[in-house]
VOTORSE-5289 format. One record per residue (C-alpha): y, x, z; residue in one letter. Coordinates in steps of 0.25 Angstrom, whole numbers, plus 5000, padded with zeros to 4 digits. Layout:
BEGIN
north;east;up;residu
Y;X;Z;a .
...
***
This chain:
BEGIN
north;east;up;residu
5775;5124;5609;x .
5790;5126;5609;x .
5799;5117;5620;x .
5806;5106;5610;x .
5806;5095;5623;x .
5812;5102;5635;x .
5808;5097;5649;x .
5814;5097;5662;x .
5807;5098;5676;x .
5809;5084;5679;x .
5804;5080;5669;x .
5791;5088;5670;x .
5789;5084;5683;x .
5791;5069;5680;x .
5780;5070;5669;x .
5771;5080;5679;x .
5770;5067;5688;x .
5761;5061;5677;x .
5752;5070;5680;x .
5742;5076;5691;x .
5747;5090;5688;x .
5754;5094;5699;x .
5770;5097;5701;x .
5779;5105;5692;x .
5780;5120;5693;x .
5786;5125;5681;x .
5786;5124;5666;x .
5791;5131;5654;x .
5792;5127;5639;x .
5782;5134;5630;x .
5788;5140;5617;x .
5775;5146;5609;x .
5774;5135;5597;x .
5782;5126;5590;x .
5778;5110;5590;x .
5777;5105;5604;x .
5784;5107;5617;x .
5775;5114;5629;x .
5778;5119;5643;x .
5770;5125;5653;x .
5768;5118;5664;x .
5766;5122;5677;x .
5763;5113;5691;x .
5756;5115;5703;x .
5742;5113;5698;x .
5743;5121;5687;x .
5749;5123;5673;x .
5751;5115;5660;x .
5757;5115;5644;x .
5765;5102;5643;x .
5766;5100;5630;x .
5778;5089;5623;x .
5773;5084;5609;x .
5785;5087;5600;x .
5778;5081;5587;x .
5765;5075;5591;x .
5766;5060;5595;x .
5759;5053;5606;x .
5748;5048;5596;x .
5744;5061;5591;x .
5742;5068;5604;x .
5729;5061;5611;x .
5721;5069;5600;x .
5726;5082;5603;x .
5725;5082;5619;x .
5713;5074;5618;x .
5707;5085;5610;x .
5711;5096;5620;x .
5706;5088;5630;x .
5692;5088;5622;x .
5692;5103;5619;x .
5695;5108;5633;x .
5684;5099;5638;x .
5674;5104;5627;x .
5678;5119;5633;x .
5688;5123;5622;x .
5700;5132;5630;x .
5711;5121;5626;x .
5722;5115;5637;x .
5717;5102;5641;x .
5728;5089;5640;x .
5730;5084;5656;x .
5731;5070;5658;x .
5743;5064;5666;x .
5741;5054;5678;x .
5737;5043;5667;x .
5725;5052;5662;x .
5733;5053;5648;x .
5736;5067;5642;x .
5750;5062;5636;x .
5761;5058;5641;x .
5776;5056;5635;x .
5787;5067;5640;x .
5800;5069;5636;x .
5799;5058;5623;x .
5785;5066;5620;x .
5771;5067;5621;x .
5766;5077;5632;x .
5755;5082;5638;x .
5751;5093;5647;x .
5739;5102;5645;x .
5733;5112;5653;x .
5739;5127;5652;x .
5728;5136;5649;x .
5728;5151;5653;x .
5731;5163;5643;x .
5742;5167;5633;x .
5742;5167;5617;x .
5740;5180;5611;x .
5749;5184;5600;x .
5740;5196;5595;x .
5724;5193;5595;x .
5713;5199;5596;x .
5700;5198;5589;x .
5694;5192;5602;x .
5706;5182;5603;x .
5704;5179;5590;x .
5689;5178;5591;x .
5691;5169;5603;x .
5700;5159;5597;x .
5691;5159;5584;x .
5680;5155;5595;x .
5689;5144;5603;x .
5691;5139;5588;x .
5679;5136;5584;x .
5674;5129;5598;x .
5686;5120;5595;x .
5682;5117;5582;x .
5667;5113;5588;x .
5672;5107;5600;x .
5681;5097;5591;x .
5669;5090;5585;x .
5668;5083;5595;x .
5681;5079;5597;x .
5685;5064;5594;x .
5698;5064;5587;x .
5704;5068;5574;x .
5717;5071;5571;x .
5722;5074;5556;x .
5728;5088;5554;x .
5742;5087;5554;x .
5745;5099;5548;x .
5736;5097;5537;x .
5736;5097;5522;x .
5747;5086;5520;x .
5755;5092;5533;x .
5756;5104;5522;x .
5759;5099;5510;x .
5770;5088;5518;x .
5776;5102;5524;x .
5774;5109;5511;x .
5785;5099;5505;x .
5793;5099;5516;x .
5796;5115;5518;x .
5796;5118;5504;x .
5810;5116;5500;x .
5813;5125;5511;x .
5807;5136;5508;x .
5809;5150;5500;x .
5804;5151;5485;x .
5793;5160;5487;x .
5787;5150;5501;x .
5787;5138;5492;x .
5780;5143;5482;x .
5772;5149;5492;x .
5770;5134;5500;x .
5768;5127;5486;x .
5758;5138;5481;x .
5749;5138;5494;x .
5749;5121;5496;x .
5744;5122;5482;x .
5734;5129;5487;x .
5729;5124;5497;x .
5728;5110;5491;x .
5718;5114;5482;x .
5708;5115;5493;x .
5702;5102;5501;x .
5698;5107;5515;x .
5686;5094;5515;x .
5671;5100;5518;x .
5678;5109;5528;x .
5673;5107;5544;x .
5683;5099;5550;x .
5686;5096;5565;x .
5696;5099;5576;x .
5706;5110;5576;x .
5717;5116;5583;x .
5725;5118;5571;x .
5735;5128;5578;x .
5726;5140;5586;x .
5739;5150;5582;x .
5738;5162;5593;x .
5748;5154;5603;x .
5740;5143;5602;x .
5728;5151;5611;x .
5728;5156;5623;x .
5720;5171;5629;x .
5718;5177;5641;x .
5715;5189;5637;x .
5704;5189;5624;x .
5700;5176;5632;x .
5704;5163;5624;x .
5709;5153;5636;x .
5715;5142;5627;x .
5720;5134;5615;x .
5731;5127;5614;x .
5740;5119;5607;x .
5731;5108;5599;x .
5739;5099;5594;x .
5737;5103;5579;x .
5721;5101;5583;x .
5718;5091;5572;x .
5705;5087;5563;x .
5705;5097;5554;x .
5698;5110;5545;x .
5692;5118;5556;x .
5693;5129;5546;x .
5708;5127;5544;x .
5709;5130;5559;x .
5702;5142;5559;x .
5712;5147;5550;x .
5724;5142;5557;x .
5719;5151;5567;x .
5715;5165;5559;x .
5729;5163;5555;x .
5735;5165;5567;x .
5725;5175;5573;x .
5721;5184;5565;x .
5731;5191;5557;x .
5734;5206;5560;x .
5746;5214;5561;x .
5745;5217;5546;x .
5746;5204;5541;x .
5731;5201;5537;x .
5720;5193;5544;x .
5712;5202;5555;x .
5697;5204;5549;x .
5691;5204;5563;x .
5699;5194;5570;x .
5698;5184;5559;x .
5681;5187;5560;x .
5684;5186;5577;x .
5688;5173;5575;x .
5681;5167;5565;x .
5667;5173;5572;x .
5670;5166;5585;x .
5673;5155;5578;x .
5661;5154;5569;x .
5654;5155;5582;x .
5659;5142;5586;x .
5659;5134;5575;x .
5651;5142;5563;x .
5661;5143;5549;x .
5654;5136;5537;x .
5651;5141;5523;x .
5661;5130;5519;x .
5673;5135;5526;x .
5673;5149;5521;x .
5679;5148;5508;x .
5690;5139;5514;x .
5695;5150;5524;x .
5703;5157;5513;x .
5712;5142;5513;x .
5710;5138;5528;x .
5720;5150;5530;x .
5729;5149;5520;x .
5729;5132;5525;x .
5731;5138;5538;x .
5743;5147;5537;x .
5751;5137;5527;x .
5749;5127;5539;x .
5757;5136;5547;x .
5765;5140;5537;x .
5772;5125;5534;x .
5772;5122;5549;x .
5782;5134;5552;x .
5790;5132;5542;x .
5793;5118;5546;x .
5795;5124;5559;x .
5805;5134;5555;x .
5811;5124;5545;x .
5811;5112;5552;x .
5812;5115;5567;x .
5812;5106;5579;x .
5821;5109;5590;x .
5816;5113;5604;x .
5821;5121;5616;x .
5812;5134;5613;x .
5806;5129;5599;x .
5801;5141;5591;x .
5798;5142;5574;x .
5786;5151;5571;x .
5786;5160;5560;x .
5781;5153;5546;x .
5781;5166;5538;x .
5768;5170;5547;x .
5759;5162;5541;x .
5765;5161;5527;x .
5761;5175;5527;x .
5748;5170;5531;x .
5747;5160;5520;x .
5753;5172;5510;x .
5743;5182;5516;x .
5730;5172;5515;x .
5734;5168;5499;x .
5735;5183;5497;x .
5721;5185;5501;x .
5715;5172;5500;x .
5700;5181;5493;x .
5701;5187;5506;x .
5702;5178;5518;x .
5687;5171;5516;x .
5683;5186;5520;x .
5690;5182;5534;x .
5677;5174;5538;x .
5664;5177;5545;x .
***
């Protein structure tokens, strides 16, 4: 969500008109995140995330805003798309796709608690029920080829010992089909900033569009990763069992997935891995673009394959 496309207030204005939200107020660029641009928005009706497509074409986005849509309206706490004058959701701005979404109350939290935690485990797995129902599919773009294609390509621009490290673990991990696993709709990204609190009370998700068809497990883990890791560098017992409670409360874990948890975690942090090191090797310019810090989850990846035996005592 950093600004690569700046905007001027004529411009805003002349693309408000499109729409039945009111006059401009004020805005200012959001710089949380790295793909898209985003600003908050405010008119006189109320207030608003624009978000500018850097990378996602025009034929890619109907399924994301489409399943927003679908998951506000099934009572899922996620910003629904707003359509313009013509009853569509996207609209070319700026040589980009766009599209304004409502802004939802709350804040991330950079430090969570075992409630947090528990109640974005809870959010999760109504999502993953919810999606059933949901018509569309999309392919996982940062899936198993995305690794192995961004594998090559960082390679020769690492250190030694991360090579060996990258070429060890996508050895690994290729010994492993995923097939048999419940499969459905995920968020793909619910990092911390990707959630929003007031108080211990979870008031939104955001940011879907890495929501794919996809291992529902695997999204699980992309979200333990980010959640619950203490101070001392390991995973926290209790809000690790917080949120895979409140999940399980939603959508009951099967005998099946339990000994692919171990690997869903180490998938889920070398994901994370790759795609901050093309972001800090191959970065893209922007106004107040910011490059997140890849050695956090190759320490992950590092901590899980050093106690690989234990992680399936991280379950319910």
């Amino acid at each position: 969500m950093s600004v690569y496309t700046s905007i001027t207030p004529p411009e805003l204005e002349e693309l408000l008109r499109s729409y039945e939200l009111g006059t401009l107020c004020e805005y200012q660029g959001i710089s949380e995140g790295i793909e898209n641009t985003n600003y908050f928005v405010t008119t006189t009706t109320g207030q608003y995330v624009l978000t500018l497509f850097e990378s996602i074409g025009f034929d890619d986005l109907p399924y994301y805003l489409e399943l927003m849509a679908f998951l506000a309206e099934q009572g899922i706490p996620c910003p629904h798309p707003l359509a313009d004058r013509r009853g569509s959701y996207l609209r070319a701005f700026k040589s980009r796709p766009a599209a304004f979404v409502q802004r939802l109350p709350g804040a991330s939290t950079e430090a969570p608690n075992g409630d947090q935690c528990a109640a974005v485990g809870g959010v999760l797995g109504r999502l993953h029920v919810a999606g059933r129902a949901f018509p569309g599919r999309r392919e996982h773009a940062r899936g198993p080829h995305w690794r192995r294609a961004a594998a090559k390509q960082l390679l020769p621009y690492l250190t030694p010992a991360d090579a060996e490290l990258l070429r060890q673990e996508t050895s690994f991990q290729a010994q492993y089909s995923r097939s048999g696993l419940p499969w459905g709709v995920i968020h793909a990204d619910l990092f911390r900033d990707n959630a929003l609190f007031v108080g211990d009370q979870l008031t939104g998700v955001i940011d879907f569009y890495y929501a794919c068809s996809s291992v529902l497990l695997y999204d699980l883990a992309v979200t333990v990763n980010d959640w619950c890791w203490s101070a001392s560098g390991l995973l926290a017992a209790d809000r690790v069992a917080g949120l895979l409670s409140a999940y399980h409360e939603q959508r009951p874990l099967q005998d099946r997935e339990r000994p692919m948890w171990p690997l869903m975690l180490r998938v889920a942090a070398l994901r994370f891995w790759l795609s901050r090191l093309q972001d800090q090797l191959f970065p893209r310019p922007g106004e107040l673009t910011q490059s997140k810090d890849p050695d956090e989850f190759k320490r992950i990846l590092l901590r899980h394959q050093q106690h690989s035996a234990a992680l399936s005592d991280f379950w319910i």
